[in-house]
N, C-alpha and C positions, 0 to 999 in steps of 0.2 A: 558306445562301447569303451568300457575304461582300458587304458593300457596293460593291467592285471588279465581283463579278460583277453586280448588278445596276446600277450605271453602265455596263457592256459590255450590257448589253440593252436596256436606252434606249436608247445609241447605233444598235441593229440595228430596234430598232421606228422611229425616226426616220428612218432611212437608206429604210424599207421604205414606211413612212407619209406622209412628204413627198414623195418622188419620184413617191410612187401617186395622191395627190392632185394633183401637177402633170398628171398622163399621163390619168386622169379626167378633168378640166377639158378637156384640148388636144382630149381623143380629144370628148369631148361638143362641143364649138364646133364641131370640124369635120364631125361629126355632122350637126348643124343645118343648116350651109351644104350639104351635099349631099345632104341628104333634099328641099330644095326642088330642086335642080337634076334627080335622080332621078326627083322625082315626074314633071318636065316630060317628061324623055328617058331611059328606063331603060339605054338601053344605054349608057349614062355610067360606070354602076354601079360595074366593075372599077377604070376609071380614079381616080374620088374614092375608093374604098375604099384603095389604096396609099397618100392622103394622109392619110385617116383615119386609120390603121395607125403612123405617124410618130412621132406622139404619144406612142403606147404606150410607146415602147423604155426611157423613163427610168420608168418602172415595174418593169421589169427589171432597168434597172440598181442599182434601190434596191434591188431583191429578192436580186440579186448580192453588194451590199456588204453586205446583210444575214446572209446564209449566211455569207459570209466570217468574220463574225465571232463569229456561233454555234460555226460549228467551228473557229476556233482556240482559241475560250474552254470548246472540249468539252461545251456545252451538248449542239450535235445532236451524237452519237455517245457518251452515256451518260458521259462521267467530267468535269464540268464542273470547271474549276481553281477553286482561291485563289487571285484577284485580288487584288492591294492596288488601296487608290483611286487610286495614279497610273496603276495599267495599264489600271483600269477607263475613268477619264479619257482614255487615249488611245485606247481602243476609241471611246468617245464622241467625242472630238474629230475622230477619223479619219471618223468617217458623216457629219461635217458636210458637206464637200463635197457627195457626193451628194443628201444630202439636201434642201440649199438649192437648190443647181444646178438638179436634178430638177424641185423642185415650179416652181423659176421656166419654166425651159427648158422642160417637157413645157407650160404654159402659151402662154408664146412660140410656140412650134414649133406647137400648134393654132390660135393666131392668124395663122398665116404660112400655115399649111393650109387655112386657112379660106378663104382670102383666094385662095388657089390652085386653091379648087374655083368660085372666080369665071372665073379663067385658062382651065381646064377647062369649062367652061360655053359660054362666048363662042367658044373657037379649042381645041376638043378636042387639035388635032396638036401645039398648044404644052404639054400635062401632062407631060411631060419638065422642064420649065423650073419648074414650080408645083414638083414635086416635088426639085428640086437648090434650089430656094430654102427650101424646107423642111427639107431633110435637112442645110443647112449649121448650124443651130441645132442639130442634133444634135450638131455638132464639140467642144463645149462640157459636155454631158452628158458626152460620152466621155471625155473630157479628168479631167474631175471624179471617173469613176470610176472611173481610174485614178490620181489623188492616193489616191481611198482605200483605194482596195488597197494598194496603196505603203505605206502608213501603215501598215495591219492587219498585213500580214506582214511589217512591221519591228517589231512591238513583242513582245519578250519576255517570251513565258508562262512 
């Protein structure tokens, strides 16, 4: 395994690890906020579970730019390349977006969730509203992982 390749898999554990840790933190906060309001009124339940749900996505999207970069580096599908350290480097540079983005955003976005199963709580008809407030953090995750795709399959294996 040349040193290229192992800088391209730091980049795909980080992109994978950081965004999952943002999207754990977002998804547990909002968690917390609607298992008190559930306890009170169960038929809430569907409603805070969509804002629960929110959080998640930049765990996905780490997960995305992760794969990405396994298989352009041939890791997943059996013929892993010789990287040199610049390509390695730009595999790794490339997961930083999501990476960072992820772990902030999927945090943010369960703080905004959270904060929306209060919305939900008080005036159920307005979760519409808790939920467009939440999913505009998401605008930002998207954004991020689409720099790093961008990146990954512009760099020549």
């Amino acid at each position: 395994m040349t040193n290229g390749l192992v800088l391209a898999i730091i980049g795909a554990a980080l992109a994978a690890l950081l965004a999952g840790i943002g999207s754990a933190k977002g998804v547990s906060l909002v968690g917390e906020a609607a298992s008190g309001v559930v306890s009170v009124d169960p038929s809430k339940f569907s409603k805070v579970l969509v804002l629960e749900l929110l959080p998640g996505t930049q765990g996905l999207y780490g997960l995305i730019a992760a794969m990405f970069i396994l298989l352009r580096t041939g890791v997943l599908g059996g013929g892993a390349a010789e990287l040199t350290v610049q390509q390695g480097l730009g595999f790794l540079a490339a997961s930083l977006p999501i990476a960072v983005v992820g772990l902030i955003s999927g945090i943010m976005q369960g703080r905004t969730a959270a904060a929306g199963v209060s919305i939900t709580a008080k005036k159920p008809d307005h979760n519409g509203k808790a939920i467009i407030m939440a999913a505009m953090v998401e605008t930002y995750a998207i954004l991020a992982l689409l720099i790093s795709v961008l990146m990954i399959l512009n760099i020549t294996v």
